[in-house]
C-alpha positions in Angstrom: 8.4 10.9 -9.3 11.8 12.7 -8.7 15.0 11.1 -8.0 17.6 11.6 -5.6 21.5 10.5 -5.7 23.6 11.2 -2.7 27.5 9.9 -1.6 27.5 10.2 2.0 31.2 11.0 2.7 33.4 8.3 5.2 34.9 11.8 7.0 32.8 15.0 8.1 35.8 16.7 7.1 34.4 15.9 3.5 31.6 17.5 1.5 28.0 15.6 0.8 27.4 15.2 -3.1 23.5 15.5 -4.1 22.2 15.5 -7.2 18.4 15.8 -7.3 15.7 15.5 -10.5 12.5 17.6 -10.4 9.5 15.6 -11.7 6.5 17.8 -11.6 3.8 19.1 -13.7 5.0 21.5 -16.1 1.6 23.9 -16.0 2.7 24.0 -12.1 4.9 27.2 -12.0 7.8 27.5 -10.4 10.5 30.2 -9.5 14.4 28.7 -10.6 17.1 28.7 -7.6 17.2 31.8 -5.9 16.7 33.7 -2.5 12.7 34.1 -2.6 12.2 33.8 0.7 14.3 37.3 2.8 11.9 37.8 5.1 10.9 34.7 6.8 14.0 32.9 5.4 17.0 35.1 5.5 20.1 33.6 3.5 18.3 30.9 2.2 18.3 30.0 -1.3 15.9 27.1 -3.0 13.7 26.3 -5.9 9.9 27.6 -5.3 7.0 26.2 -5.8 4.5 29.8 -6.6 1.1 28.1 -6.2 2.2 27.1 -2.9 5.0 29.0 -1.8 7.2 26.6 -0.6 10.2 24.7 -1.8 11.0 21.4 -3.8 14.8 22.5 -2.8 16.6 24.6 -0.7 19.5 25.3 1.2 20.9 27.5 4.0 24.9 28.0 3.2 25.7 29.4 6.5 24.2 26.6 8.2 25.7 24.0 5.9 22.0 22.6 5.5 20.3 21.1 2.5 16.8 19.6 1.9 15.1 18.4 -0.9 11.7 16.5 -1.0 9.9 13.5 -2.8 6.6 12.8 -2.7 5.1 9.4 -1.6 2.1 7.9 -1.9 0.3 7.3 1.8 -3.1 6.3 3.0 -4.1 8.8 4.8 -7.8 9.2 5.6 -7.8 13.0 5.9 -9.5 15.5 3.8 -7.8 18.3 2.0 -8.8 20.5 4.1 -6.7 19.7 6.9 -3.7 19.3 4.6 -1.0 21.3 4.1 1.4 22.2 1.8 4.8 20.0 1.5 6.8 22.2 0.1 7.0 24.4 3.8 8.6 21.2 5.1 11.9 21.7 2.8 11.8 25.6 4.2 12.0 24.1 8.2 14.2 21.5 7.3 16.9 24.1 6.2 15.9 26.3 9.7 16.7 22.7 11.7 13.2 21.9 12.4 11.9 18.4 11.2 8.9 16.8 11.1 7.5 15.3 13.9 4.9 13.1 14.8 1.9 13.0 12.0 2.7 15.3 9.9 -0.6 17.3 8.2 0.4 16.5 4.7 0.5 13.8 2.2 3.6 11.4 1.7 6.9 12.6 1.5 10.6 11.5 1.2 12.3 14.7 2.9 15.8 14.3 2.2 17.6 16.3 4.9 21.6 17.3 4.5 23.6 19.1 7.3 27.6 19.2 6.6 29.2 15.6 6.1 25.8 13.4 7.4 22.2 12.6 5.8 19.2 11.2 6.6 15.9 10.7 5.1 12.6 11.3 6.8 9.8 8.7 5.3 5.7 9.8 6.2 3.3 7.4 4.4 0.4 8.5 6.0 0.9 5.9 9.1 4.0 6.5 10.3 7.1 8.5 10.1 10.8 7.1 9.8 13.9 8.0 9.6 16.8 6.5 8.4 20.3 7.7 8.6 22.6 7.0 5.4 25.4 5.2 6.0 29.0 6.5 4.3 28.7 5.4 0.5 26.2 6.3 -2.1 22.6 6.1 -2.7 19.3 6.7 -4.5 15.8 7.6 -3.6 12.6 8.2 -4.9 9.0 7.6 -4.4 9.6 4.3 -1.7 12.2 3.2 0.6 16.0 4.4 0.2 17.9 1.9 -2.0 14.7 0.4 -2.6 15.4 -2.8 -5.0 11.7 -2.6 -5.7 12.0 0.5 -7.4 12.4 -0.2 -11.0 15.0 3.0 -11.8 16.4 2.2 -8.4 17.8 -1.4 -9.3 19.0 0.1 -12.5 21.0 2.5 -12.1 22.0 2.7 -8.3 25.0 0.0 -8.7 26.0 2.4 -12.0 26.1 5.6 -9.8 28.2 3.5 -7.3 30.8 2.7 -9.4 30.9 6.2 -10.9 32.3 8.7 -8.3 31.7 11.9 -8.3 35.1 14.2 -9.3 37.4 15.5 -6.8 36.8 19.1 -8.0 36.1 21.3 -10.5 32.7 20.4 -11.7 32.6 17.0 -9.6 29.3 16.5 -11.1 29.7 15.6 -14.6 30.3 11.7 -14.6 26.8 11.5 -12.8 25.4 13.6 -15.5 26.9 11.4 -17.5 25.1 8.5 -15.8 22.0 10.4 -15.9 22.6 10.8 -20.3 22.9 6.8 -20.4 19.8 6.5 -18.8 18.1 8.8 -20.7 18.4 6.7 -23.6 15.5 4.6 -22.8 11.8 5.6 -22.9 11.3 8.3 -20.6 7.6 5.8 -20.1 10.2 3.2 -19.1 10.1 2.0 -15.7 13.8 2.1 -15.5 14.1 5.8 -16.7 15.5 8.7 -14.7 14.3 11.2 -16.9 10.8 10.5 -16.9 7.3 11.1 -18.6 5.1 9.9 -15.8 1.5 10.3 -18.0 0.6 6.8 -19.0 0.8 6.2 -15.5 -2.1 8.8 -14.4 0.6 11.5 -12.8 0.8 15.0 -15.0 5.0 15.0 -14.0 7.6 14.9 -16.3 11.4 15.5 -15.3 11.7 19.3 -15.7 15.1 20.5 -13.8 17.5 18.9 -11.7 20.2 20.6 -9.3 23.7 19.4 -8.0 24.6 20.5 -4.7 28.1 20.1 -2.3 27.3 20.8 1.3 30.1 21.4 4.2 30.2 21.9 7.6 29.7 25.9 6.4 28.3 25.8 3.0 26.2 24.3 0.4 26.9 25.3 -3.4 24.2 24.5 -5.2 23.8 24.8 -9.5 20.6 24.3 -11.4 19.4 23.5 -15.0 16.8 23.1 -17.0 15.7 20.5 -19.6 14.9 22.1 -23.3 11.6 20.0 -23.0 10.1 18.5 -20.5 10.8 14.5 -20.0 13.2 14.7 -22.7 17.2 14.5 -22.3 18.7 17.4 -24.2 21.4 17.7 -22.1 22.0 19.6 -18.9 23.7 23.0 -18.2 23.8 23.7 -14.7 24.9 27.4 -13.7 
């Protein structure tokens, strides 16, 4: 499923670094970053999810708030019918309202970003967690943060360690870079980033990923789009 890197910084006086991969279905259609909520969402900008209406990403510059979200697999006993979406949970993230309780959805890794600190929210259908990242850099996907379990996790976590993110300009490229030297395995590998989930019974493929800087007062966010689906092609992010 997707992929999250983040460098929590040591001072709040310095930005949050997030670069998040979309694995999804690609017959799920989507709308690319952009402000597509102005009613019920003023200022915010995200990528949306159209079946659904929510958001896989989004941000609120003014508030210096990010979220992005992960699905997880859960055991909850529900039916569908007294489910809701996930993708409205990104949408109250970014307004400062978080999950509580049981949430009415399936499993999710909400990734939650206001100014200098992070935290993830974890709901596996029994409980929800949080845990608050510690200064430093780290990776999440479909299971714990930093999870050694996690095949692409023990990979390439200690690789996006040692490889800082620049001090400006576009800070992202030596992550990219990372994210190119994993893409020469398989994307079936269980150690890929860029991934073709399929032989595995999920329809998601890597499709799009986005960077994002967040400060006390602002998030700028870029987004880009692989030529094909699961495959590295390279990345441009605008």
């Amino acid at each position: 499923m997707c992929t999250v890197v983040i460098r929590v910084p040591e001072s709040a006086d310095e930005p949050t670094r997030v670069l998040a991969v979309r694995d999804e279905d690609p017959a799920r259609p989507w709308n690319p970053l952009g402000r597509w909520w102005p009613e019920a969402h003023d200022g915010v900008v995200g990528v949306r999810d159209v079946r659904a209406g929510g958001a896989w990403l989004a941000a609120d510059p003014a508030a210096g708030r990010l979220a992005v979200l992960l699905n997880r697999a859960d055991v909850d006993t529900r039916p569908e019918s007294e489910l809701v979406s996930r993708g409205g949970l990104v949408l109250d993230a970014v307004a400062g309202r978080l999950p509580a309780g049981e949430p009415p959805t399936h499993g999710f890794n909400l990734v939650e970003v206001e100014g200098g600190r992070a935290r993830v929210l974890m709901w596996d259908g029994e409980s929800l967690r949080t845990v608050e990242l510690a200064p430093g850099t780290h990776m999440i996907a479909h299971d714990d943060v930093d999870d050694p379990a996690t095949p692409r996790i023990a990979r390439w976590l200690g690789e996006f360690q040692a490889t800082p993110p620049a001090a400006d300009g576009d800070w992202w490229m030596p992550w990219v870079e990372v994210l190119a030297r994993s893409a020469e395995l398989a994307p079936t590998d269980d150690d890929a980033i860029i991934r073709d989930n399929r032989p595995y019974g999920y329809p998601t493929l890597s499709l799009l990923a986005c960077v994002a800087s967040v400060s006390e007062h602002d998030v700028d966010v870029h987004y880009g789009e692989l030529a094909e689906p699961g495959r590295w092609g390279g990345l441009e992010l605008d």
